[in-house]
C-alpha positions, 0 to 999 in steps of 0.5 A, a space after each residue: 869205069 867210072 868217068 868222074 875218076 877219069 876226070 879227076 885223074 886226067 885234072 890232077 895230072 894237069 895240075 901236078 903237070 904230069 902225062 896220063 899214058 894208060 889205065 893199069 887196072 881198075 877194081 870196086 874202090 877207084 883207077 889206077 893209071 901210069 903216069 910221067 912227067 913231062 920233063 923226065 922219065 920217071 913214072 909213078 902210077 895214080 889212083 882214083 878212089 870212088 869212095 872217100 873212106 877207101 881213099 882216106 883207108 888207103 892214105 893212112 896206111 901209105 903214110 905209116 909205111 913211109 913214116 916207116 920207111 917201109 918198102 918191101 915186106 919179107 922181099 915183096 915191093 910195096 908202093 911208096 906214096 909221092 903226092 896226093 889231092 884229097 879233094 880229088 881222091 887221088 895218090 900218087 905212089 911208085 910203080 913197083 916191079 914183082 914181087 910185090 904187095 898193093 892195094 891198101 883201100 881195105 886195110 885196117 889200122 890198129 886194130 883187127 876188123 871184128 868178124 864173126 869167126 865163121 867169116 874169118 874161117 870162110 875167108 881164109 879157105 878161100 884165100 888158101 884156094 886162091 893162093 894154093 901152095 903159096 899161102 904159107 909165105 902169104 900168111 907170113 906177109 900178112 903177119 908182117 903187115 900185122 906186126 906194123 898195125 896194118 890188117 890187109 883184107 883184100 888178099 889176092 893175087 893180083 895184090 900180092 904178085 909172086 915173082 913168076 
């Protein structure tokens, strides 16, 4: 793990005045972390980007969904966004129970990434591997998500949780 994200969570939830109680994951673009308030109960987690493009990518697409008031997609919880520090790279987003859908570092705008179609083809085989069975409802998720503008690249399942 990267330590300057560490260090940027543990300085945004001082300013923010929140309490850093674990690491819920980690991955390529940053560190997610569960986090409370110091005087309620309430928990949000908060995720340090490495990169700022991820960060910027990730940003964005939280705020059309909240401009959207977007938070569930065909039944499946998405995160809302409640704070962030650009220059910590750092969102602050609900902790969401399954099912649910996560992880928008890799999601495209507007306009779908341009790929050669033997990438694409590549790419669906090995999400329909991935997800078996469930790949039709996860195809119709990311038709969802498509309808809004948004193109969710890294599909998986620990970023779109079946409820079991």
């Amino acid at each position: 793990m990267n330590e300057s994200l560490i260090v940027n969570a543990q300085s945004y939830a001082v300013r923010r005045q929140l309490e850093i109680a674990e690491r819920l994951g980690s991955g390529k673009d940053g560190t997610v972390f569960v986090a409370k308030r110091k005087m309620a109960s309430a928990r949000v987690a908060i995720k340090a980007h490495r990169f700022e493009e991820l960060y910027l990518r990730e940003k964005l697409a939280y705020e059309r969904l909240g401009n959207l008031k977007i938070s569930s997609i065909r039944g499946f919880n998405v995160p809302e966004m409640t704070d962030f520090d650009d220059n910590l790279r750092i969102l602050e987003i609900t902790i969401v129970k399954r099912p649910f859908v996560l992880d928008f570092a890799a999601a495209y705008l507007d306009q779908r990434p341009e790929f050669p179609p033997e990438i694409w083809a590549e790419w669906e085989a090995d999400k329909r591997e991935q997800f078996e069975g469930r790949w039709p409802i996860v195809q119709e998720i990311l038709d969802s998500f498509e309808e809004i503008g948004m193109y969710l690249m890294d599909v998986s399942p620990a970023n779109i949780a079946f409820p079991d």
